[in-house]
N, C-alpha and C positions, 0 to 999 in steps of 0.2 A: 504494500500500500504506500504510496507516496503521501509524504507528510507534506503541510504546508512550509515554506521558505521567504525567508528576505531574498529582494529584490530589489535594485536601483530606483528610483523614481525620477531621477533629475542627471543632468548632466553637471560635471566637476571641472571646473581649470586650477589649475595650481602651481605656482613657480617657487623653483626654490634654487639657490646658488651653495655650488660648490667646491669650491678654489679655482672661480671664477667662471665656471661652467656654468650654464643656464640648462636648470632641468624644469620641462611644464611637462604637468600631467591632465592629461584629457582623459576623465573618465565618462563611460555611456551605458545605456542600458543595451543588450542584446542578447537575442533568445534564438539566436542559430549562426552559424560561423559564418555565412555569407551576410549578415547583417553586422558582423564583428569586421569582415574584410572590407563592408561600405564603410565604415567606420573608419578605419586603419588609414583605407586610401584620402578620406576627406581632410584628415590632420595631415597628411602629407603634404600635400597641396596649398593649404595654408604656410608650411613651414617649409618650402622647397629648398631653402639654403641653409637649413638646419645637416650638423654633423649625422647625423642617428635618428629613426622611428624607432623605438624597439616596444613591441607589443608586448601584454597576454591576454588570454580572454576566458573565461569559463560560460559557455554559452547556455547549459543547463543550470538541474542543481547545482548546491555548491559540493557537494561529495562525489558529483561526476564524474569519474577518472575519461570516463571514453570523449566529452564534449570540451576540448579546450587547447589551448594551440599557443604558442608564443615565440618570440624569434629576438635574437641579439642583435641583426641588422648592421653586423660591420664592428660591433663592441666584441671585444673575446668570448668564447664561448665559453657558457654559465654567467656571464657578469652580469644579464640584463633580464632579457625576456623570463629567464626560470625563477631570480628572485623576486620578480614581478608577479608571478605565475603564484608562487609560493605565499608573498603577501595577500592574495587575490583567494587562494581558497584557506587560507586560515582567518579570512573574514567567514567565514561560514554564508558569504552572500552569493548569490547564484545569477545568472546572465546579466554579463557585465564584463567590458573590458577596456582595458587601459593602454596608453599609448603614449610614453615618455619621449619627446621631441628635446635634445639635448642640442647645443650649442657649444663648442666647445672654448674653452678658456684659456687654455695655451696650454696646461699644468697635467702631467697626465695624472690620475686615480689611482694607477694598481689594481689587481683584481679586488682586492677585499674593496677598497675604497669605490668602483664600479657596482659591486653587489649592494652596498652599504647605501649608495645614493638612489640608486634605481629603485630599490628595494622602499625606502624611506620617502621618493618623492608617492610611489603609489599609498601608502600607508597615510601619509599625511593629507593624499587628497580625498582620501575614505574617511579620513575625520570629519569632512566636509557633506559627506554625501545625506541626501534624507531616502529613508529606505521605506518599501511599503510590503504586506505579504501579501507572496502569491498562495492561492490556494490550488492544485491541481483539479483539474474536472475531469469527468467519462462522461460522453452520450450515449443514450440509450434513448432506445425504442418502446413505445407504449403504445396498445390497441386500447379504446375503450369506449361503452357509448358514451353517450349524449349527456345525458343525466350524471353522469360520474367525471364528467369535466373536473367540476367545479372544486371535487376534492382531491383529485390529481394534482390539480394544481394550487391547493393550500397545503395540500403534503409537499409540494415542490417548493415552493417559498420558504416553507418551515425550516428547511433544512439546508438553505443559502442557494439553490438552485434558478434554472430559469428553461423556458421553454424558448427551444432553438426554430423551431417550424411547427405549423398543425394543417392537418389536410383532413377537411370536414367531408366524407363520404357517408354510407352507411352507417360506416362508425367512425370513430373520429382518431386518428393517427397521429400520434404525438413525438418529434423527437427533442430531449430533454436534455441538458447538462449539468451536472450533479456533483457536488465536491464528494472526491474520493471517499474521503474519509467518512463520510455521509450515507455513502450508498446502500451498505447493508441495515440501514435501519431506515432510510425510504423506503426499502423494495420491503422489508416486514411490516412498515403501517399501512400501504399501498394493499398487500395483500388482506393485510387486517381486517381494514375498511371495506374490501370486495368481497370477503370470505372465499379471497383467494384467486380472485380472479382476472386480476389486475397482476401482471406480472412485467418486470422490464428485463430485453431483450438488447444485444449488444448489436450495431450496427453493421450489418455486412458490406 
């Protein structure tokens, strides 16, 4: 069962200097990699004469090992994108990614001093951030008549839900979206209330 989760709600800028390096951090909300990669490219473009992009992203939950992706972008490998990566899922906040635009200052970092900044600009701009929760949902499928509308749908409200479509025929064809976490005690009042006859069905 998918629990609910934080979320990004706002977008982040944040600049911070480091022996004379300019590090800004553009934080964004996103919920799949190719909404992370519109992201990535748009700070680019803004910062075209910037030394470094270096991302990361978690585009899922925040415990998603499969949904997340990041890159050094020309910094040594591990100094950027991983400790970015790193700060990014020990927020425990889920789709959202970050894109530190460095300038360079003459003064080279060192590796630690690379992890240390990149690492610290994303953290700092998470200070910033307002979060809100997502809850996951499933659709499902509901037949039922006419007259049973009406408690379909206060059992569907009840329980933070909402009705996606309805196609009034003979009988009336419902498909519903329903937090996760909710659904096995919709589909017992549901049935309660029909003595049973009210059942939801997953979408094929």
């Amino acid at each position: 069962m998918s629990l609910p989760y934080q979320i990004a709600a706002n977008e982040v800028i944040d600049e911070t200097i480091v022996s004379r390096s300019r590090f800004i951090c553009y934080l964004s909300p996103c919920d799949s990699s190719e909404s992370a990669k519109i992201f990535i490219k748009s700070v680019q473009k803004l910062h075209p004469q910037a030394s470094h992009h270096c991302y990361a992203f978690v585009s899922g939950r925040p415990e998603d090992s499969q949904h997340y992706g990041f890159s050094d972008d020309g910094e040594p490998s591990g100094t950027a994108g991983r400790p970015m990566l790193a700060v990014l899922q020990g927020s425990t906040i889920g789709e959202i990614c970050a894109v530190v635009v460095r300038y360079f200052g003459g003064t080279k970092l060192g590796t630690g001093g690379l992890q240390r900044a990149y690492g610290g600009s994303v953290r700092q701009a998470l200070s910033l951030l307002t979060l809100k929760t997502k809850i996951p949902m499933v659709h499902k499928t509901l037949a039922c008549q006419y007259n049973q509308v009406n408690d379909v749908l206060r059992v569907v409200e009840l329980v933070g839900g909402y009705v996606v479509s309805q196609d009034y025929q003979t009988e009336v064809n419902l498909t519903l979206s329903i937090p996760e976490t909710q659904l096995a005690g919709a589909a017992k009042q549901l049935q309660t209330l029909s003595a049973g006859q009210l059942k939801l069905f997953s979408l094929l």
